[in-house]
Residue, then its C-alpha position, 0 to 999 in steps of 0.5 A: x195324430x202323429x203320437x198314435x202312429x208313434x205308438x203304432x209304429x212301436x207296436x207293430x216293432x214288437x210284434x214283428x221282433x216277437x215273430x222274429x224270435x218265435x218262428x226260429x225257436x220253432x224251427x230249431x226246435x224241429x230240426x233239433x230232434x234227431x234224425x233217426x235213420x235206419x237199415x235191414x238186417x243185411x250188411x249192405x244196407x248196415x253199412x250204407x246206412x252208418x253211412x247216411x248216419x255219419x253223413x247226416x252228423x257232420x251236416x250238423x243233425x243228431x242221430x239215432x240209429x235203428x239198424x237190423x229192420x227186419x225186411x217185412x216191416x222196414x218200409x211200414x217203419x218208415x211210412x209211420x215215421x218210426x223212421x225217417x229215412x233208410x237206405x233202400x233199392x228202386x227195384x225192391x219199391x217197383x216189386x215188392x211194394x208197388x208189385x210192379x213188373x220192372x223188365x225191361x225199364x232202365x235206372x231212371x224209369x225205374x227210380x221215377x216209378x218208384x218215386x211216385x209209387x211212394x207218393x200215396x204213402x207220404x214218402x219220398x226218394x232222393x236220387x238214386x246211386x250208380x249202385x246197382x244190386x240186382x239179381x245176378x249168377x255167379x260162377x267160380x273163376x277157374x270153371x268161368x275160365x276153363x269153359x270160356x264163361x263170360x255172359x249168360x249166354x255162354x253159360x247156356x251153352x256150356x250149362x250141361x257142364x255146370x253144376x247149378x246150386x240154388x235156394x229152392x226157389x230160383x229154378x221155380x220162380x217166374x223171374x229167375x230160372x225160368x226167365x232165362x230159359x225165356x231170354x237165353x233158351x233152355x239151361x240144361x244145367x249138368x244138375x241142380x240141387x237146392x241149398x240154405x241161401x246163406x251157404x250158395x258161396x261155401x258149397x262153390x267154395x268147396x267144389x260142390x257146385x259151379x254156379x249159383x244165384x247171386x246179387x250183383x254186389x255181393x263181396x264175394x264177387x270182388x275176391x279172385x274166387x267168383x265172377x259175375x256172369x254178365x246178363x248181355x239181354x238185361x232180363x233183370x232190372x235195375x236195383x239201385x240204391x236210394x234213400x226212402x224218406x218220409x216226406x214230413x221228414x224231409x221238411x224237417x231236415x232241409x240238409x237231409x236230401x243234399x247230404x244224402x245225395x252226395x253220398x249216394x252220388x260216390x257210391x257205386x256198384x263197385x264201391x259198395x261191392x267193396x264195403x261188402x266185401x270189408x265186412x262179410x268177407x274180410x269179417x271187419x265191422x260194418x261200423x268201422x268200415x263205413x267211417x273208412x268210407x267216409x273218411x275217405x271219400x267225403x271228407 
C-alpha cells in the first residue's frame, strides 16, 4: 500500500511540474506575438498612436505598427482583430458608430455610452484622456481682438462683421451652423463661402476670411494667429481621447490597458494641441515628435 501511494504520489509530482512548464510556455507564447497598434490618417491620431506604440515597447511587448487607416474602415479593422488596439475619440464611437446623439452628455456619460456601444462588437475602451478634440470656431486673434471676441456669444453679436469661411457642409449640417442658430440666435455672418477643408486656416492666414470651423486641438490654435472662440452654452459634445481595443486583445496583453492608461492620463487638450502643432505647423516628424513626448513625460 504504502508503495502505490508512493508511485501515485510521483505521478501526480509530474504531471503538476508538466502542467507547471505547459500553461506558461502557452501564455508566453501568446503575449510574445506583437501588439499591432494602429492610427487614421491624421496627424493626431499618428502621433498618439507612436505614442501608444513606444509606450507599449517599454512595457516589454513587440510592436507592429499600422499607421494611415483610412476613416471608414479604422474601427472594422479593429473589430476583426487586423488591430488590436488605436487611438480613438468618445464622441467619434457615440455618432458615428453607435449614431448616437452625444448633446448635452459630460466626458464620462460619454465614455460610459461609448464603452458599452462597443461591447456587442467585442471591443473595449480604457479610460479616457482630458484631451477633448471636439468641433469648435476659430477666429483670427487681431479680429477676436479688435471686436472683443471671446465666446460664441460674442461672435453672434458681432457676426455681421465676420467673414465666415466654411467646408460646404457646416452652414448645412444640423449639428454645426444651424445648431448655433439654435443655442445662440441667428449668426448673421457678414458673408459665408465655402473652401477645401484642408485650406480653412491658409484663407484666414491671408485675410481672406475671419472664422471658420475647427477642431478643438488643431495646432494652428496654440501659434499667436488664432484662438478658440469658446462655446459658453456647450452645444458640442466631448470628443475625448481613448484607445479602442479588441477585448481578446486585451487578454492577450494584460499590461496593455494600465500602460496605455498612463499614457493617456498625461495627455490633455493642450499637450495634444501641442504635439499637433509639432508636426502640422512646425513641419516635425510625428515620429520624432511622440518620442520627445514620451521622453519627457513618462520616463
Amino acid at each position: 500500500m504504502r508503495f502505490k501511494k508512493l508511485i501515485a504520489a510521483v505521478l501526480f509530482a509530474t504531471v503538476t511540474l508538466l502542467v507547471g512548464t505547459i500553461v506558461p510556455a502557452t501564455v508566453s507564447a501568446a503575449s510574445s506575438k506583437p501588439i499591432i497598434v494602429g492610427s487614421k490618417s491624421v496627424p493626431e491620431s499618428k502621433t498618439v498612436s507612436e505614442i501608444y506604440a513606444i509606450a507599449l515597447e517599454h512595457a516589454g511587448y513587440k510592436v507592429t505598427r499600422k499607421q494611415n487607416i483610412s476613416n471608414s474602415v479604422v474601427y472594422k479593422a479593429v473589430k476583426t482583430g487586423q488591430v488590436d488596439v488605436y487611438p480613438e475619440y468618445t464622441g467619434t464611437i457615440v455618432t458615428a458608430y453607435l449614431k448616437k446623439n452625444g448633446q448635452g452628455k459630460s466626458a464620462a456619460q460619454m465614455a460610459s455610452i461609448a464603452q458599452r456601444g462597443v461591447a456587442k462588437d467585442g471591443l473595449t475602451t480604457f479610460k479616457y484622456a482630458p484631451d477633448d478634440n471636439r468641433q469648435g470656431v476659430g477666429i483670427r486673434t487681431s479680429v477676436a481682438k479688435k471686436y472683443n471676441i471671446k465666446n460664441l456669444s460674442d461672435l453672434q453679436k458681432k457676426a455681421d462683421k465676420i467673414r465666415f469661411a466654411s467646408q460646404g457642409e457646416f452652414e448645412k449640417r444640423p449639428d454645426a451652423l444651424p445648431l448655433m442658430d439654435k443655442a445662440y440666435g441667428k449668426f448673421r455672418f457678414k458673408s459665408i463661402k465655402d473652401y477645401d477643408a484642408n485650406l480653412l486656416y491658409k484663407i484666414m492666414e491671408q485675410g481672406k476670411a475671419d472664422a471658420a470651423p475647427v477642431s478643438t486641438t488643431d495646432g494652428q490654435l496654440a501659434t499667436s494667429k488664432f484662438q478658440l472662440v469658446k462655446d459658453n452654452k456647450n452645444i458640442w459634445p466631448p470628443y475625448n481621447l481613448v484607445p479602442l481595443a479588441n477585448k481578446q486583445a486585451v487578454k492577450r496583453y494584460p499590461k496593455m490597458e494600465k500602460t496605455l492608461n498612463k499614457v493617456d492620463a498625461k495627455l490633455t487638450t493642450k499637450a495634444v494641441t501641442q504635439l499637433n502643432k509639432q508636426v502640422g505647423v512646425d513641419g516635425q516628424n510625428y515620429r520624432t515628435v511622440a518620442q520627445n513626448w514620451y521622453n519627457k513625460n513618462m520616463k
